[in-house]
C-alpha positions as CSV (number, residue, x, y, z in Angstrom):
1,X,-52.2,-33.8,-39.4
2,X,-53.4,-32.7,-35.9
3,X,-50.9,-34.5,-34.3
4,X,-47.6,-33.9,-36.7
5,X,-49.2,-30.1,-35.6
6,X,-49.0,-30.8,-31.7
7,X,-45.7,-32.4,-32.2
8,X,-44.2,-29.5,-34.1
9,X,-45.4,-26.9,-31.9
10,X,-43.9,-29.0,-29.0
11,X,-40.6,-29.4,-30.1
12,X,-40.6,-25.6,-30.7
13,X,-41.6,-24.9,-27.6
14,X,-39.0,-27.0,-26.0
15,X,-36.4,-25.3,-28.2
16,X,-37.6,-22.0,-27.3
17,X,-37.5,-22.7,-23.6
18,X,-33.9,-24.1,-23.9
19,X,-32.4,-21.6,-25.8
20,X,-34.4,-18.5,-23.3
21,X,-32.8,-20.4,-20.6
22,X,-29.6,-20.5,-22.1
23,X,-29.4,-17.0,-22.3
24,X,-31.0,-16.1,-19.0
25,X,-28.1,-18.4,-17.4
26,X,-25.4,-16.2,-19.3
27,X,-26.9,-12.5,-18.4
28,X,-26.6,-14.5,-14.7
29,X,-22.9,-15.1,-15.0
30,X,-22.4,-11.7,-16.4
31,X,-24.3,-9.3,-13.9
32,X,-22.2,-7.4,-11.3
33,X,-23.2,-9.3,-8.7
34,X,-21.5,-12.4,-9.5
35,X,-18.6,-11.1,-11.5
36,X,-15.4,-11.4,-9.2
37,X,-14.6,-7.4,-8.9
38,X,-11.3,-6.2,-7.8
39,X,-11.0,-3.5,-5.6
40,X,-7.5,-1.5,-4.6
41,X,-9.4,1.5,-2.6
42,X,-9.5,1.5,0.8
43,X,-12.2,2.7,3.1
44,X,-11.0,6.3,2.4
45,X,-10.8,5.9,-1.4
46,X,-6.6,6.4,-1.4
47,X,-5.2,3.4,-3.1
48,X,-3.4,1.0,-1.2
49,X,-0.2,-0.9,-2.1
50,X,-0.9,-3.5,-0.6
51,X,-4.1,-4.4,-2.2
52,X,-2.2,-3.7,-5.3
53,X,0.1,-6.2,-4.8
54,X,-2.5,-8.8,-3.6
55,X,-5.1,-8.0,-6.5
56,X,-1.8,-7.7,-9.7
57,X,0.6,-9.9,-7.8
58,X,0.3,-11.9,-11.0
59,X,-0.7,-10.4,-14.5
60,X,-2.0,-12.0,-17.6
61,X,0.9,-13.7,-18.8
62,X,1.5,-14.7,-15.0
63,X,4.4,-12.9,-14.4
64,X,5.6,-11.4,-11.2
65,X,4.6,-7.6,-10.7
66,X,7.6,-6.1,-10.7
67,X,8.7,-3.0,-7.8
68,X,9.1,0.2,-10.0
69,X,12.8,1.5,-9.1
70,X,11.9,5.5,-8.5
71,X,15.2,8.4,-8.1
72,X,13.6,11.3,-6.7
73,X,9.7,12.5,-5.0
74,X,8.5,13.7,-7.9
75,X,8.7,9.6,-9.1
76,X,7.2,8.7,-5.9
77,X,4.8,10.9,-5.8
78,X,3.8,10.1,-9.7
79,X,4.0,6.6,-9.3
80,X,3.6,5.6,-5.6
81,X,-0.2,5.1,-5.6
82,X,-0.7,3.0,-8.8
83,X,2.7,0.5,-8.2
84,X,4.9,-0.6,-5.6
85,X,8.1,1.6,-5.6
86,X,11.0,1.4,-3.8
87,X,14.1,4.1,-3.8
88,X,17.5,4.6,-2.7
89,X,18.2,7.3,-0.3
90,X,19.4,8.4,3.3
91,X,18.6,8.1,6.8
92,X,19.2,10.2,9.7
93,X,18.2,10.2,13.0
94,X,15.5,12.1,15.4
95,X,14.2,12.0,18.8
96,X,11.3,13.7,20.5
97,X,13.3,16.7,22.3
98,X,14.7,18.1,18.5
99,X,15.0,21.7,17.8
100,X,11.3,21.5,16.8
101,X,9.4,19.4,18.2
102,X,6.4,19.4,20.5
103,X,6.7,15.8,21.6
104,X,4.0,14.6,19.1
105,X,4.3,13.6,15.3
106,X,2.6,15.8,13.0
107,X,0.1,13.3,11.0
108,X,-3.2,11.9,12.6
109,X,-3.4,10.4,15.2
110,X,-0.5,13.1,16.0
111,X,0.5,10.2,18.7
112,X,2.6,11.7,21.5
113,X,6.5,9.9,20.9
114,X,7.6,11.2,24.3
115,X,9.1,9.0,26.9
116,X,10.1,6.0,24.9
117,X,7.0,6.0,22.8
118,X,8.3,5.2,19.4
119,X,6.5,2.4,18.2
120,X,3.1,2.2,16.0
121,X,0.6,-0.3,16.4
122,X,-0.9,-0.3,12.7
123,X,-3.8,-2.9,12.0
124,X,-2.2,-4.6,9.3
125,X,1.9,-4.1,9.8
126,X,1.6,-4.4,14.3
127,X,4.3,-2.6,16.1
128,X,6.5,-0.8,13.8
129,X,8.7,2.3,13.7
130,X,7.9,5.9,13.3
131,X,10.1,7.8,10.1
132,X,9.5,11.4,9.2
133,X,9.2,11.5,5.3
134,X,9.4,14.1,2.6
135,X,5.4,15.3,1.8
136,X,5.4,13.7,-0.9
137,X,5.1,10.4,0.7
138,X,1.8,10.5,2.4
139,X,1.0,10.0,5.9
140,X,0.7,6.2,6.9
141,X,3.1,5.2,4.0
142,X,4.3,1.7,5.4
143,X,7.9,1.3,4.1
144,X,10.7,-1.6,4.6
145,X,14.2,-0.3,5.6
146,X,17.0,-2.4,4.3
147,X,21.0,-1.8,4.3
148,X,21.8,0.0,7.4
149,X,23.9,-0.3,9.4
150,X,22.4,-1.0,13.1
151,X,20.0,-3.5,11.7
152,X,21.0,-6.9,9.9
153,X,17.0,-7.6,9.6
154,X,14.7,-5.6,7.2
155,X,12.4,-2.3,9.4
156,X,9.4,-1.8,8.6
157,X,8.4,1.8,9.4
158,X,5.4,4.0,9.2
159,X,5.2,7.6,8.4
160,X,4.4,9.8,10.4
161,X,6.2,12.9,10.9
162,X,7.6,15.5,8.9
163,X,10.5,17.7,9.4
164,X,12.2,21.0,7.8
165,X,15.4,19.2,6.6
166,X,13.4,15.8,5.5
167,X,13.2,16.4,1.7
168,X,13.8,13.9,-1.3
169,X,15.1,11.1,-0.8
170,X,15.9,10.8,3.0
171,X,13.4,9.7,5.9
172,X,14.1,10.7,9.6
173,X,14.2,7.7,11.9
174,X,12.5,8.4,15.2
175,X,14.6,7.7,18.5
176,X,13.5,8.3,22.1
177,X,15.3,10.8,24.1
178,X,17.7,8.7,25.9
179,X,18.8,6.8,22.7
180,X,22.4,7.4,21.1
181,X,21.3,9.3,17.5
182,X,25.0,8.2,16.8
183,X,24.4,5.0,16.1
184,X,22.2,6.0,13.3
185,X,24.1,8.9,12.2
186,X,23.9,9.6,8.1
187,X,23.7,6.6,6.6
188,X,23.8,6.2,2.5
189,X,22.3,3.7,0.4
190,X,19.8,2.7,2.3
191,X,16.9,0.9,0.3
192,X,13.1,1.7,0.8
193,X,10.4,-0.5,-0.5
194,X,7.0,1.1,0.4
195,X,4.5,-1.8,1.3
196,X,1.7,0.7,1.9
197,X,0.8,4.1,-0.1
198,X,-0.7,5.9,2.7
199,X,-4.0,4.9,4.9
């Protein structure tokens, strides 16, 4: 009898211990430290595109994410820092000596755009172009440019300026002094995809 006791007690010990370790390996998958968390903030807690469309470039049902089409800033501004948008609009042309200007754009790291300096390095994008925006679109917005006319290639722009006639649905496109505005003049229909809601 002793030893149908010892072997009982044994085989519910081992039970026990399997079934305790069972569960202590599935509160182990489960805790936050090793659960995959995604992340779309960056170091300044604004919400970045581009994380977006690295983190959801798939859904569930592994299907493209899909650019929200937006008509007007109040869209953009609605929309721009939960989904990539893009938007039809205008473009006109600026240049450092304007009506205006002090020689320096007005969003941090108000960079000085005098004597040629038109270019941004950004961390992620490199060397792009500078584009005064509506304030709706935040500073550091990085945005593609596609169907104009001087470019057969797609821009990719940053904003960083502002300007009294830049409202809705048009972005200023920053040209050093020397440069013929001409060439850039009005032009319609041109597409914007923003890559990048703000910082």
């Amino acid at each position: 009898m002793k030893k149908k006791t010892e072997k009982f007690y044994k085989v519910m010990i081992n039970r026990s211990l399997f079934v305790i370790g069972v569960f202590c390996f599935g509160i182990f998958l489960l805790s936050p430290a090793h659960s995959k968390v995604n992340s779309i903030n960056n170091i300044n807690g604004v919400k970045s595109i581009e994380a977006i469309h690295i983190i959801t470039k798939y859904d569930n049902r592994n299907q493209t994410l899909k650019v929200r089409e937006v008509s007007n800033m109040v869209e953009a501004s609605l929309y721009g820092a939960q989904t990539p948008i893009s938007f039809t609009g205008q473009m006109t042309a600026y240049n450092p000596i304007c009506v205006g200007c002090t020689g320096k754009v007005a969003c941090p790291p108000r960079q000085d755009v005098t004597k040629g300096n038109i270019y941004f390095n950004d961390n992620e994008y490199g060397k792009i172009r500078i584009l005064a925006a509506d304030p709706a679109i935040p500073c550091g917005t990085i945005v593609k440019i596609t169907n104009v006319s001087f470019s057969d290639e797609p821009i990719i722009g940053i904003v960083l300026d502002r300007g009294g006639l830049i409202k809705g649905n048009i972005m200023d496109f920053l040209m050093t002094e020397t440069d013929d505005m001409d060439i850039v003049g009005r032009q319609k229909n041109v597409h914007y995809e923003v890559l990048r809601w703000s910082w």
